[in-house]
C-alpha positions in Angstrom: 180.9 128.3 120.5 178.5 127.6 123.1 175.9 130.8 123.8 172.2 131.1 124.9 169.5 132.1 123.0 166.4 134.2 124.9 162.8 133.2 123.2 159.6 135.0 125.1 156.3 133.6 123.7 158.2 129.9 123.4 154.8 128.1 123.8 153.2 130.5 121.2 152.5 129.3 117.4 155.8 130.8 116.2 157.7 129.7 119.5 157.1 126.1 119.6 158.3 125.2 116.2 161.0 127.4 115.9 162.2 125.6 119.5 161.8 122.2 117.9 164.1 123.9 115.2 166.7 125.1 117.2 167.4 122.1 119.2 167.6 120.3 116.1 170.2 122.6 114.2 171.8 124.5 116.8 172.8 121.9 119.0 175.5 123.6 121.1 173.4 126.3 122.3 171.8 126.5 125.9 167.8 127.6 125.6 165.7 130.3 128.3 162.3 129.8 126.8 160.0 132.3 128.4 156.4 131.7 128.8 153.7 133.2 130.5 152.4 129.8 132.6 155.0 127.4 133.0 152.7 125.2 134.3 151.4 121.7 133.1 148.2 122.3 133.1 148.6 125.1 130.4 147.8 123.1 126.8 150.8 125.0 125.5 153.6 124.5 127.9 152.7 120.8 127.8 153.1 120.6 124.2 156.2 123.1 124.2 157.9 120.3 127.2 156.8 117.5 124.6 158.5 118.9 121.9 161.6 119.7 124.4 161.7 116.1 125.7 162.4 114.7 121.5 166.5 115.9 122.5 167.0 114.9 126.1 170.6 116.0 125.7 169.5 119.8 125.2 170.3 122.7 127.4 166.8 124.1 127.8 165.4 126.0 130.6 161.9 127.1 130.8 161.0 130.4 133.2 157.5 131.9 133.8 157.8 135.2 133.0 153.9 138.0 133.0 155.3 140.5 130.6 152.2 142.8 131.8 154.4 142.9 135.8 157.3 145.1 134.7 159.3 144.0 138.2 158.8 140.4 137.4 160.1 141.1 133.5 163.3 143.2 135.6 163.6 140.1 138.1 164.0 137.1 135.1 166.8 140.0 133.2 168.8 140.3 136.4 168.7 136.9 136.9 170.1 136.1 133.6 172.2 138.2 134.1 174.1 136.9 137.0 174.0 133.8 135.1 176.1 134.8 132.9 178.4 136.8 134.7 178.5 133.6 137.1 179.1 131.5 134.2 175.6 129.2 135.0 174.8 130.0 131.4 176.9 130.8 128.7 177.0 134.3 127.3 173.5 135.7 125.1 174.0 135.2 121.5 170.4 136.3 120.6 167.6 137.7 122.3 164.3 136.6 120.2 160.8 138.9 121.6 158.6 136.8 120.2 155.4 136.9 123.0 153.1 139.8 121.6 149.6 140.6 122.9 146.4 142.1 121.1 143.2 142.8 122.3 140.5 143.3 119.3 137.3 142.0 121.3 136.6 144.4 124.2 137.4 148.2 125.5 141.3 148.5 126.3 143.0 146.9 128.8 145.7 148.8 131.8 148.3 146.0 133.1 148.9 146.6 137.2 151.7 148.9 136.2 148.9 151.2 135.0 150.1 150.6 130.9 147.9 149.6 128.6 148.4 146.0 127.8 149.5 145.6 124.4 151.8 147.8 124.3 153.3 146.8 127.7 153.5 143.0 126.6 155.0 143.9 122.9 156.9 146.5 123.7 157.8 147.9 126.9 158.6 144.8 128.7 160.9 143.5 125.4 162.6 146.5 125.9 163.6 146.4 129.8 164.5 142.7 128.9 166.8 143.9 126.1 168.5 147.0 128.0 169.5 144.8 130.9 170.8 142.1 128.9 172.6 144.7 126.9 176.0 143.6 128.4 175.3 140.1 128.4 176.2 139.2 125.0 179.0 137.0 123.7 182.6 139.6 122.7 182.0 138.5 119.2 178.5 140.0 119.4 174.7 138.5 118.4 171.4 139.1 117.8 167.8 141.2 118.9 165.1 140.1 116.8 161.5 141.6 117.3 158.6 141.3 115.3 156.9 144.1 113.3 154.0 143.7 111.1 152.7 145.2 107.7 149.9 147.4 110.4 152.6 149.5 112.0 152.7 151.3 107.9 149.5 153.4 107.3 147.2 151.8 105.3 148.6 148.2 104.6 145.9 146.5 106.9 141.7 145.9 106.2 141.9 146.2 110.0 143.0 149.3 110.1 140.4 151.8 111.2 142.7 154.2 112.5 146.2 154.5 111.3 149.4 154.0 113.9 150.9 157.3 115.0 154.0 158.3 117.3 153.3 161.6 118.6 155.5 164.3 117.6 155.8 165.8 121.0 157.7 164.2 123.7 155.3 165.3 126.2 152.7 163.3 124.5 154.8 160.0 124.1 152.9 158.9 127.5 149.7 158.6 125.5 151.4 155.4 123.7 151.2 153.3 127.6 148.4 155.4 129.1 146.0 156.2 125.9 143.4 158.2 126.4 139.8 156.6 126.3 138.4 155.0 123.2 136.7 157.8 121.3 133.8 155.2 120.0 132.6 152.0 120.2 134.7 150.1 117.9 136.6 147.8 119.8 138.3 146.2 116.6 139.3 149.2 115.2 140.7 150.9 118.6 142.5 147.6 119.5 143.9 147.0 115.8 145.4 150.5 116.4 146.9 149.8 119.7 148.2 146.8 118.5 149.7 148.6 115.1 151.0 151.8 117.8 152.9 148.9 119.7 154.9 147.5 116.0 155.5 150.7 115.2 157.0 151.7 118.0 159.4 148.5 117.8 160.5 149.4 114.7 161.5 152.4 115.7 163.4 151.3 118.9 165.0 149.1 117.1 166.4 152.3 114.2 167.4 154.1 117.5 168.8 151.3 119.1 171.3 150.4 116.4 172.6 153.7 116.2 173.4 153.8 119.7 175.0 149.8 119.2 176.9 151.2 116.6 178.7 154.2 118.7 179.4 151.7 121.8 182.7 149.9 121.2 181.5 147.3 123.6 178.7 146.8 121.6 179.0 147.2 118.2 178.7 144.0 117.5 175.7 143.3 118.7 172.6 144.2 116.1 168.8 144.5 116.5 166.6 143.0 113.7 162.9 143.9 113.0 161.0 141.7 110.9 157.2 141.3 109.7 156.6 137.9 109.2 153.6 138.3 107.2 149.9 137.2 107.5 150.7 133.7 109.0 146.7 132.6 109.0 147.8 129.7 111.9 148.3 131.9 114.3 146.7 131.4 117.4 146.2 135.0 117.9 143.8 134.9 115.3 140.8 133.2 117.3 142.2 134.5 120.7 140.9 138.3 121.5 139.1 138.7 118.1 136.1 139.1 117.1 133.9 135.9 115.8 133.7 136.8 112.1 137.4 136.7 112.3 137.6 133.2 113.7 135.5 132.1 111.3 137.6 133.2 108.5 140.7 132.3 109.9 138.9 128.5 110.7 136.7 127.9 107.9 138.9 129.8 104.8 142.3 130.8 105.5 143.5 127.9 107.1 141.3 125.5 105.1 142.3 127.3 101.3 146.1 127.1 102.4 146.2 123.3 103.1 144.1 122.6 99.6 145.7 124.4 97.7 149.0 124.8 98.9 149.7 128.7 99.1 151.8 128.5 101.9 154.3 131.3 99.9 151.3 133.7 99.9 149.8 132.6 103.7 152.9 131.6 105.4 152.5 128.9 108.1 154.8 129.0 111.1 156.5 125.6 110.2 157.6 127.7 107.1 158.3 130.8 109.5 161.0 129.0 111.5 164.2 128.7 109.5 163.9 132.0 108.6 163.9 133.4 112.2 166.8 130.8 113.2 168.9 132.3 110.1 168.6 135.6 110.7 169.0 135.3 114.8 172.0 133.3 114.2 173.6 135.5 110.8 177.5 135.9 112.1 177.5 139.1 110.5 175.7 141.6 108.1 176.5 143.8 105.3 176.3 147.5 105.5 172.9 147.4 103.4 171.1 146.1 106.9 170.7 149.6 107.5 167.1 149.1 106.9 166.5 146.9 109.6 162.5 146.2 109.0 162.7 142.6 107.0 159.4 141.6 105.3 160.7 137.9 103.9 158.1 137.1 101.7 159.4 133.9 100.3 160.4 131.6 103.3 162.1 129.1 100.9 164.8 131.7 100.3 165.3 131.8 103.6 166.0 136.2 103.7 166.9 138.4 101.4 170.2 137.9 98.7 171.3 141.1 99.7 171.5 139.9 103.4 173.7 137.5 103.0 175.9 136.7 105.9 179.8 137.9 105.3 
């Protein structure tokens, strides 16, 4: 059945091949690839319309989208959705929130919506795209899959100088978009945490927003996915925004150790990522177990976990 799949962050390291594998398996589907320069003269939009132009027969629309301009993120979800309800597109089967941000290099950032930044881009903008869209969705249901990482847990990260917290009181919960100011110098460690506070607080929109799915008959079809796709060490986000002894890890060991001596099961790469982020955005259905909706796949070549089979 034809459907359209949303992908923000298309030209990204994840995005690009996970394109290139969609258009290659899922054929009948129509593509809104979401990037934040559409333009040719960005390096990655020019390879992401290379990769495009391999299946000149696709269905494949690329839209500039700032996920730090909340009107602008507002604008591209109404617009989809009166193409839809016009029939310019068919119905969402899968809305995939791939484009992150982190900042580990300098003092925290505030978008023009007066947020701070990484939580804006991971999180707030991925959810005004998702609660417009809501309705969008095929009868027969689909997919929300987000990205979580092993730094929203306390603990599970060397980066981690200060561990990810929700606050407790609602009339704190502001403090997540407008933190208050570093309280030292360490710019790593302040924008590790901001970037862990922004995971965990997908993870736990995503819990909430399943229960809600669940009690909507409308709806219930429809189910939100988290997933922490584990240290993939050729990432582009690792010499973006970090600091130089990090680049020169990721550079001259990571990336280097994985290709000689072919660890790719321990240091995913993102061409291993892909087919498991197409299965589980395209799974028809899941078992009750997916009550636990925060998926860390560890072994890519089994494509997700046995017990998450689809029915």
């Amino acid at each position: 059945m034809a459907s359209t799949i949303l992908l923000t962050g298309a030209n990204s390291s994840l995005g690009i091949p996970t394109v290139d594998y969609l258009l290659k398996h899922h054929t009948e589907s129509s593509l809104v690839l979401t990037v934040r320069d559409a333009g040719d003269q960005d390096p990655n939009t020019k390879t992401l319309r290379a990769v495009i132009a391999v299946y000149p027969e696709a269905r494949v629309s690329i839209r500039e989208l700032d996920l730090t301009n909340l009107d602008a993120v507002r604008k591209l979800a109404r617009s989809m959705k009166q193409d839809v309800a016009s029939g310019a597109i068919p119905p969402l089967s899968a809305i995939v929130g791939n484009a992150y941000y982190w900042n580990l290099a300098r003092p925290m950032e505030m978008t023009g919506d007066g947020y701070e930044k990484t939580m804006q881009v991971s999180y707030l903008s991925h959810v005004a795209l998702v609660l417009v869209l809501i309705t969008s969705f095929l009868p027969q249901g689909g997919r929300i899959v987000q990205f979580s990482s092993d730094g929203h847990e306390s603990g599970k990260n060397p980066l981690e100088k200060f561990p990810p917290k929700i606050p407790s009181d609602p009339n704190q919960l502001d403090l997540l978009v407008k933190p208050a100011p570093d309280a030292t110098n360490d710019v790593t460690g302040h924008g590790f945490h901001r970037y862990a506070n922004s995971k965990l607080a997908t993870v736990m929109f995503t819990h909430a927003l399943n229960r809600r799915l669940q009690r909507d008959s409308q709806l219930k079809h429809i189910t939100a996915i988290v997933m922490n796709p584990g240290n993939l060490f050729d990432s582009r986000a690792l010499v973006v925004n970090t600091p130089l002894k990090l680049i020169l890890l990721s550079k001259l060991v990571l990336r280097p150790m994985g290709k000689i001596f072919g660890i790719s099961e321990l240091i995913p790469m993102f061409t291993c990522c892909r087919p498991s982020l197409y299965f589980l955005a395209r799974l028809k259905t899941f078992s009750a177990k997916t009550k636990l909706t925060n998926l860390h796949i560890k072994n890519w070549t089994q494509r997700a976990d046995p017990q998450l089979q689809p029915q």
